[in-house]
C-alpha positions as CSV (number, residue, x, y, z in Angstrom):
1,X,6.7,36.4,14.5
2,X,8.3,33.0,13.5
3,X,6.2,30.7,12.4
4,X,6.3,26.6,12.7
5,X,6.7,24.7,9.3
6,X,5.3,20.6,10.3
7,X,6.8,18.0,8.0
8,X,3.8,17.6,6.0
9,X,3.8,21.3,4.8
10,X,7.1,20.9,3.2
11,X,7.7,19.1,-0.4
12,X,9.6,16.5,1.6
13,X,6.4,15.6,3.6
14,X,4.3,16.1,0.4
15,X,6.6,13.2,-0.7
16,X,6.4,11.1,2.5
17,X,2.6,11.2,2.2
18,X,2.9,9.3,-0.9
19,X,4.5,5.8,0.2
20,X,3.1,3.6,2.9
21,X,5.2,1.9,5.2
22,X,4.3,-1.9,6.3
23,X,1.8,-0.9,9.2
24,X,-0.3,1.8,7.4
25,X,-0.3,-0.9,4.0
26,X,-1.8,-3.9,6.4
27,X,-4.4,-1.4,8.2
28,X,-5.5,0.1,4.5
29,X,-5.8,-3.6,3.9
30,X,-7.4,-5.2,7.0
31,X,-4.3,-7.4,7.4
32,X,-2.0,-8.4,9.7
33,X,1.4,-6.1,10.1
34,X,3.1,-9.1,9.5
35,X,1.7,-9.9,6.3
36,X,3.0,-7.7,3.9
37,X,7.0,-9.2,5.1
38,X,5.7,-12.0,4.5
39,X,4.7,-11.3,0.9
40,X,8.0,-9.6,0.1
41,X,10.0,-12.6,1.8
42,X,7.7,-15.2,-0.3
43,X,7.3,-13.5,-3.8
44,X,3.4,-13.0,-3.2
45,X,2.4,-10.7,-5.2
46,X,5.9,-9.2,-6.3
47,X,4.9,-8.2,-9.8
48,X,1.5,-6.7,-8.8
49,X,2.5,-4.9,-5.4
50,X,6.3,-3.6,-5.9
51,X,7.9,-1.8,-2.9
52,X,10.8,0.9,-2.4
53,X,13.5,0.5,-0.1
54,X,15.1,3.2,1.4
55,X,18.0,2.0,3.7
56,X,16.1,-0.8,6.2
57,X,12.8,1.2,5.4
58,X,10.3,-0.6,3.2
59,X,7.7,1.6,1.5
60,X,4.8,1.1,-1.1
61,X,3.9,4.0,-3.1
62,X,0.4,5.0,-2.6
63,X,-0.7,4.4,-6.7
64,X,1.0,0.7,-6.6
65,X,-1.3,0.2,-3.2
66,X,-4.6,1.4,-5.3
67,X,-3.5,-0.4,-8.7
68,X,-3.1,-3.2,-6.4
69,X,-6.4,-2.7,-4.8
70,X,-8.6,-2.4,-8.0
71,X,-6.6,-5.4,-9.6
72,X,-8.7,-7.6,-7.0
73,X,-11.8,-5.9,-7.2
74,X,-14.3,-9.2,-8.2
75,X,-17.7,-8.0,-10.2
76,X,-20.6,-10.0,-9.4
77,X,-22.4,-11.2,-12.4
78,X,-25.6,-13.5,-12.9
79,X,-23.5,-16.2,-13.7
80,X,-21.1,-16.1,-11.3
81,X,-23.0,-15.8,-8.5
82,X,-25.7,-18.2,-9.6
83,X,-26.3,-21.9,-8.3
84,X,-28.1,-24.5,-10.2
């Protein structure tokens, strides 16, 4: 009986599964695909969002996407959501 070994079963896949690639980074983010090209072509964000290339492939690791994610997280206080 042989048995079928999928990509994401292996330690390579395990690997894979960490980095995002440009389309799965602008639908974790609600953005356009373009968006994130643009960032990299612009400096956006450059220090807070850094990317991997491998060859022509672009790739975010997953924990620089979530770092990236909490950084913006905005906390509603009294004050800040008061008007006089």
């Amino acid at each position: 009986m042989t048995t079928k070994t999928t990509l994401s079963a292996t330690p390579l896949g395990n690997l894979l599964h960490e980095f995002l690639d440009d389309r799965a980074l602008a639908e974790l983010l609600n953005i356009s695909e373009k968006t994130p090209a643009q960032w990299r072509f612009t400096g956006k964000f450059s220090d807070e969002l850094p990317f991997y290339k491998f060859g022509r492939c672009v790739r975010y690791h997953r924990e620089d996407v979530e770092a990236f994610i909490e950084k913006r997280r905005v906390a509603i206080t009294a004050t800040t959501g008061a008007e006089d």
